[in-house]
Structures are given as structure tokens and as C-alpha cells.
N, C-alpha and C positions, 0 to 999 in steps of 0.2 A: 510582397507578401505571397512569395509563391511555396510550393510544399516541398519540403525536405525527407532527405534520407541520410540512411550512414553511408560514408567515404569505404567502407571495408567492412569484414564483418570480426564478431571478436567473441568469447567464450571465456563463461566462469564457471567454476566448480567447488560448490560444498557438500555438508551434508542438506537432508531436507528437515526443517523445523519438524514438521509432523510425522513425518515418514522415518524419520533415521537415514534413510537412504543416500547414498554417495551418486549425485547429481551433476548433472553439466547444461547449463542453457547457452546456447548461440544465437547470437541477436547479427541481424544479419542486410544488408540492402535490401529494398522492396522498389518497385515501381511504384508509378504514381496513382492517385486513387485506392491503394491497394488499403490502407489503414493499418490496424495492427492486427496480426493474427498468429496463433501459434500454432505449434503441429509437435506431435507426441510421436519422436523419433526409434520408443522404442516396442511401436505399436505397429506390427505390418498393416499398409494400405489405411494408414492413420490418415482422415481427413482434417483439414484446417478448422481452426476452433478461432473463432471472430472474437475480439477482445470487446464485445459490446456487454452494453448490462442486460440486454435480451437472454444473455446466456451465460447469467450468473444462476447456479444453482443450488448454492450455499456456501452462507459466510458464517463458518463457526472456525470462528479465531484468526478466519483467512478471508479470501474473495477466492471462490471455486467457479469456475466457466465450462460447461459443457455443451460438445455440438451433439448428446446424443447415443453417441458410442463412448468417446474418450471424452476426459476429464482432466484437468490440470487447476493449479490452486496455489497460492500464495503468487500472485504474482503483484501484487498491485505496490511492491516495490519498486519492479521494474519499468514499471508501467509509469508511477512516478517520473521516474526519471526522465524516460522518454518524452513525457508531455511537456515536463518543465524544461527540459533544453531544446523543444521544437521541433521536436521530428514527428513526421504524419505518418509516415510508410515505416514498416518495419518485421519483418517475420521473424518469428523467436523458435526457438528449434530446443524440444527438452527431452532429456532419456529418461524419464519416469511422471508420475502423478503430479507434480510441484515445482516450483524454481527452487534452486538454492535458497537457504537464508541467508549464506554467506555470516556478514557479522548484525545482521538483523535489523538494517539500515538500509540505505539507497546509493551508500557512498561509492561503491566500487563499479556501480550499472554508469555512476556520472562520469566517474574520472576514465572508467575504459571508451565511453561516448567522446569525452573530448581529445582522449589519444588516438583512435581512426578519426573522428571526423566526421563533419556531415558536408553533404554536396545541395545543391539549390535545384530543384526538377522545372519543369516545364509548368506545367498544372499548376493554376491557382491557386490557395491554401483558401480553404469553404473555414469561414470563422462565424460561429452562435453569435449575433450580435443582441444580447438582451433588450430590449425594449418592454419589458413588463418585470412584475417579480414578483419570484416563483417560491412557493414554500412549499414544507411538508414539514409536519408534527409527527412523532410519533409519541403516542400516549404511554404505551408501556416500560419504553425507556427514558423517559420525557426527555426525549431530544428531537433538536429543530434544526432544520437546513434549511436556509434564505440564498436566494441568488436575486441579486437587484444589477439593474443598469450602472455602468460604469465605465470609465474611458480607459482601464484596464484590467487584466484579469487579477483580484488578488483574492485572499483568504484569509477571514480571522476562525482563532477558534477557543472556544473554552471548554476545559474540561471540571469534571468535580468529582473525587471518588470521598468526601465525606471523611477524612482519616487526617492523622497527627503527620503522616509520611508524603503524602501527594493530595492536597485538598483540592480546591481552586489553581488553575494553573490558566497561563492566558498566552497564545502566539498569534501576531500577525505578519504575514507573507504582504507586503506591500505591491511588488514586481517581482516576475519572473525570476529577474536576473541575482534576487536573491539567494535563491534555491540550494544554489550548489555550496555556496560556502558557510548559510546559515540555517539548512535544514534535512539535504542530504545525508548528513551523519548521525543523525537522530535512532538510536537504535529503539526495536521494540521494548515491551514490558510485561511483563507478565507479577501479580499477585501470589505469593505462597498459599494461599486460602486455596486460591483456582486451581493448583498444582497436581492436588490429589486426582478430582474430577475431571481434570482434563487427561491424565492420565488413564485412567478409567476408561475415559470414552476413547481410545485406541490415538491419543495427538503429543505433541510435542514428543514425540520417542529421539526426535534429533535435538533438545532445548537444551541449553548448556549456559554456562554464563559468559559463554564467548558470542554469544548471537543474542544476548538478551538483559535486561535488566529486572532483575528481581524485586520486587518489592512486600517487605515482612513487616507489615501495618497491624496485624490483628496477634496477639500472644495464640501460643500452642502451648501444648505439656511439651512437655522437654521429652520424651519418648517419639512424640510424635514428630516434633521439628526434628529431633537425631536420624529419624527417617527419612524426611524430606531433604535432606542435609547429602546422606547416602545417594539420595535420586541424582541432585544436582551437583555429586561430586567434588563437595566441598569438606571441609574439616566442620564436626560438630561445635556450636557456639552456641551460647547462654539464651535461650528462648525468651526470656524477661527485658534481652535488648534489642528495640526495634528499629528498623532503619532500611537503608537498600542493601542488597547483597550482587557484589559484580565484582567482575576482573580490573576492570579499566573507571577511571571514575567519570564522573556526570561530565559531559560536552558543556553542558549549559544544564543552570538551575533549573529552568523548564523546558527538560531535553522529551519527557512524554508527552508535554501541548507539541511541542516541534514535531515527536510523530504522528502522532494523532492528524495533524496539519497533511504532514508527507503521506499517509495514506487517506486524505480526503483525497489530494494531488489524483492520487494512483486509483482508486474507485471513480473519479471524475471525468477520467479520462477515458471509460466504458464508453460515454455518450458521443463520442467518435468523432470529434472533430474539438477542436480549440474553441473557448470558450469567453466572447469580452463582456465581462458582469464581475461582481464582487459577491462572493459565498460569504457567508456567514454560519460558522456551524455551533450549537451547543452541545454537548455530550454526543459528539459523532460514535460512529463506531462504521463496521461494514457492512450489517444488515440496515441499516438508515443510510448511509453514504449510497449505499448500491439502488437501493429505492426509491432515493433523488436521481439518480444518475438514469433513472427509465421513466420518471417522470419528464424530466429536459427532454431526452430523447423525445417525449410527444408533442414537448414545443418547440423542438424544433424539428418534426415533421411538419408541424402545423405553418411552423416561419418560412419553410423550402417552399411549402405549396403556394404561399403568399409572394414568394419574393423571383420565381423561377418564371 
């Protein structure tokens, strides 16, 4: 159980979900101890920004980390990925505010991981060993995060958006070794309703149906979906028929529990070290995943002082 790195370092490049912008992350070897951290390549004398939930500063639609000066956001894709194939050490290098979204999934951070490779460090790999269990409520979104004792790390999750399109949906990650082939490719999702608003508030300027999965659960006037229609670059369709709208079809019937799941994975992984307990989430999202993820952190300041 000692800590790992990558064998080489590797680079991907798309646009950014929120930004529009044409992006490039490098994920790269670290030493030991070192954790995850990134660094804003296109910020002279840009200092390191600690991938911990200490220095999340906001999760609207994304998990945002800042050390202060620089800023960086969506990453908790990649983050994913990292934690689920075991790597400790890692520095991530980006030429702008955000990672890629690439195609809005974890798939390509895993499969470019298992073409370099990881190597086995010296240093011992420091694992959360739960012995209590750990909640948070949050009232306003009535969602709940449970971490209980277990003799491996897994993850259930359910979601519920109330609609005829994605009601109740349910995934559980049993092991790790899952990951790669059964939740990796989960792309995101986004709502037509959210569409306007989020545009509004200056985000998805990079959203397309090549990075996302659309979901059109609530009727529009047909003026207004021909609009929305125009945003996402699609041909005008009958507003009276509702259903998903995407390029590529659904991975899996409950491909939004699979992500929902792949970014508890990715906000989980703030609390900076590997974790053996079993979560439990109800209507996660990233401002409740990330304020679990700084709750942990306090038990396990609390378990280091104990056990050192």
C-alpha cells in the first residue's frame, strides 16, 4: 500500500464547458507526499492551488478551487479519475480558468492514465480508515451524505429530479476496480429549463451536445424551445415532444446516477488522501459533496492526531 504516481506525463485539449475557451490540461508526475495540485500555466508566477476542499470557492455547476489569486474550476472530472485508479501524487498544469470538458465524462483522464502508467513510490499511501459514521444534511436541497465503516471504499447514490424524463435513478460503485469500465463514461447533464439561466449567468458558453446530455422534461412555447434549439445548435423540433436531446445515445439507462456517482468520486477526493468507508449519497450535487468533503477533512485531522 504504498503511494503512486504517473509513469509520464500526458495532455488533453478541448473547449471549456463554461468558458468557451480552447484549453489544454497536463497531468503530470509528482513526488511523494506531494497530493494533487494544480497550477494556472497561463498566469505568470501563478502559484500552486492545493486540490483540497479547503479551497473550494464555488460550485455553481462546477467545483471551483482557489489559492487566493488564481482560480481553476471543473475539475472534479479529472479528479475522479485520479482517485479511482489510485494515484496520490499528481500536478495538473492548465492554460486557462478550468479543465477541458472534453466529452463531459472522466473517460479520456482514465484511458490516457492507463496508457503512460503509474509507478509505486517509496512513501506509504496514508488511507482515512473510517471507524465512526459521518453525516451531513443539507436542508435546503434535502440531500444527505453518509460515510460509514467498511472494508472497502464504495459508493451508492440516488438521484430524483421529480419528472416523466429522469425520476428516481439509483448507481452503486461496489469497488474501485469498477470505475473504469462502468462509470468513467458517464457524461454530464444539463436541463433545457436551466439552459436560459445559466446562460444568463455568463456559463456553459462552451456546452454543446458533444460534452453533454440534454434533458427536455418541462414543455416550452415552441418560440421559445426554437430559441433554445439555435443555442445548442441543433435543428428545431416539436416542443410538445419530450425526452433527451444528444448526439450519441445513453451508455446506460441510468447514465446521470453513473455521473452524479463519478463526481461524488471527484469532490471526494478534495479530502486528500484515499478513503476505506462506504458513502452513501441522496441527491448529491457539488455544494453538498464539497461540504462533506471538509467535514471528513476534520475527521480525519481529528483520526491523524489520534493515531500519529
Amino acid at each position: 500500500m504504498n503511494q503512486r504516481t504517473l509513469k509520464e506525463s500526458f495532455s488533453l485539449t478541448s473547449k471549456g464547458l463554461h468558458t468557451g475557451l480552447n484549453l489544454t490540461v497536463e497531468f503530470c508526475p509528482a513526488p511523494e507526499n506531494f497530493g494533487y495540485k494544480i497550477q494556472r500555466t497561463d498566469v505568470e508566477g501563478s502559484a500552486l492551488i492545493p486540490a483540497l476542499a479547503d479551497y473550494v470557492v464555488d460550485t455553481s455547476r462546477c467545483t471551483i478551487l482557489s489559492n487566493g489569486r488564481e482560480h481553476v474550476g471543473t475539475i472534479e472530472h479529472g479528479l475522479s479519475a485520479l482517485y479511482a485508479l489510485g494515484i496520490d501524487n499528481c500536478l495538473m498544469k492548465v492554460n486557462g480558468p478550468e479543465f477541458p470538458i472534453l466529452d463531459g465524462s472522466a473517460r479520456y483522464y482514465v484511458e490516457n492514465i492507463r496508457r503512460v502508467g503509474t509507478v509505486c513510490q517509496n512513501a506509504a499511501k496514508q488511507v482515512f480508515v473510517v471507524d465512526e459514521t459521518i453525516e451531513l444534511y443539507d436542508e435546503k436541497r434535502d440531500s444527505r451524505l453518509i460515510l460509514e465503516p467498511a472494508d472497502e471504499f464504495s459508493v451508492s447514490t440516488t438521484i430524483s429530479f421529480e419528472n416523466s424524463i429522469i425520476n428516481d435513478q439509483h448507481a452503486d460503485l461496489h469497488h474501485l476496480s469498477e470505475y473504469a469500465d462502468e462509470y468513467a463514461s458517464a457524461r454530464t447533464f444539463v436541463f433545457v429549463r436551466d439552459l436560459d439561466p445559466l446562460l444568463s449567468a455568463g456559463l456553459i458558453k462552451g456546452g454543446d451536445l458533444d460534452n453533454a446530455i440534454v434533458i427536455y422534461e418541462r414543455k416550452l412555447s415552441q418560440e421559445k424551445y426554437n430559441q433554445l434549439a439555435d443555442i445548442m445548435k441543433v435543428p428545431h423540433m416539436d416542443a410538445n415532444h419530450l425526452g433527451y436531446i444528444m448526439h450519441r445515445p445513453l451508455v446506460w439507462d441510468n447514465e446521470p446516477a453513473r455521473h452524479k456517482l463519478l463526481d461524488i468520486i471527484g469532490d471526494i477526493a478534495l479530502v486528500g488522501c484515499p478513503i476505506q468507508g462506504r458513502i452513501t449519497a441522496i441527491k448529491p450535487g457539488h455544494s453538498v459533496n464539497t461540504a462533506f468533503a471538509r467535514l471528513v477533512r476534520k475527521h480525519l485531522h481529528a483520526y491523524a492526531s489520534t493515531t500519529l
